[in-house]
C-alpha positions in Angstrom: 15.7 -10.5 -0.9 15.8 -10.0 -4.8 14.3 -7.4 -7.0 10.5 -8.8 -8.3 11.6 -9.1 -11.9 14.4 -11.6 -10.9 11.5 -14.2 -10.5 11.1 -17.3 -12.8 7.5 -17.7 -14.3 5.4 -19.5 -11.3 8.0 -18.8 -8.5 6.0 -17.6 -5.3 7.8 -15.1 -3.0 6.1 -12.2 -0.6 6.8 -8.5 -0.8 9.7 -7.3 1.9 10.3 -3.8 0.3 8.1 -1.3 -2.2 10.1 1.7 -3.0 10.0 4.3 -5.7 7.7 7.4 -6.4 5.5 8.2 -3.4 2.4 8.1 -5.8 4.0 5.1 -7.2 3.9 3.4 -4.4 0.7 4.1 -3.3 -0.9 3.0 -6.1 0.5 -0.6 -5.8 -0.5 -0.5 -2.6 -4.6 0.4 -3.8 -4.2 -2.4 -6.0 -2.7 -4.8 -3.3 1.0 -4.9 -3.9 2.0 -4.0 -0.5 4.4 -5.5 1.9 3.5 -8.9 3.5 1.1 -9.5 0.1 2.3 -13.0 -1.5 2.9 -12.9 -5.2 3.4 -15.5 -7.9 5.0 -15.0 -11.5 2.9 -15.5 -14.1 5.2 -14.5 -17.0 8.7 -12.9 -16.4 10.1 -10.4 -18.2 9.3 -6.7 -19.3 6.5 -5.5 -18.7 6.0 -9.0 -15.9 2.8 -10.3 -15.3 2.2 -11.0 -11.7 -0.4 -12.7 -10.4 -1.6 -11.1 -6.0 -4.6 -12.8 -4.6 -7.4 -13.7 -8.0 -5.9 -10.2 -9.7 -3.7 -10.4 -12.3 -1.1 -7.5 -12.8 1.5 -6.0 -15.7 4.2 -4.6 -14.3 6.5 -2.6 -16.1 9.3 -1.4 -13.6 12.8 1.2 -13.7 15.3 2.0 -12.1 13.7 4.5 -9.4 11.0 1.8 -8.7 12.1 -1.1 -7.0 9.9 -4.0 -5.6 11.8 -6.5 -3.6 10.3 -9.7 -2.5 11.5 -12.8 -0.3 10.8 -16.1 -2.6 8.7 -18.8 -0.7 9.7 -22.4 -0.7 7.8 -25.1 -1.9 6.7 -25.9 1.7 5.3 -22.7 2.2 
């Protein structure tokens, strides 16, 4: 597992772990960032722009929020 903003720009990986604010949290999870969702980076960096299902998200994380994901292989 890594933190979401180690991915490179088109890397695929799914959520394992969404911690942070409870109200945080829960509004990732109303806009589908959840654990188990797949995810693809669109453009890393700060704020990242993720890409979950057709929507398209910028993500601007800190150090109380933390979003770690398993990366997918190419095979996946």
């Amino acid at each position: 597992m890594l933190p979401l903003e180690f991915l490179q720009n088109c890397e695929q990986a799914e959520i394992t772990v969404v911690e942070g604010d409870p109200n945080f949290v829960a509004r990732l999870a109303d806009i589908g960032l959840h654990v188990g969702s797949a995810i693809q980076m669109i453009q890393a960096g700060s704020p990242c722009v993720v890409q979950i299902g057709e929507a398209r998200l910028s993500l601007r994380l800190n150090d109380r929020q933390q979003v770690l994901v398993r990366p997918l292989s190419t095979n996946e």
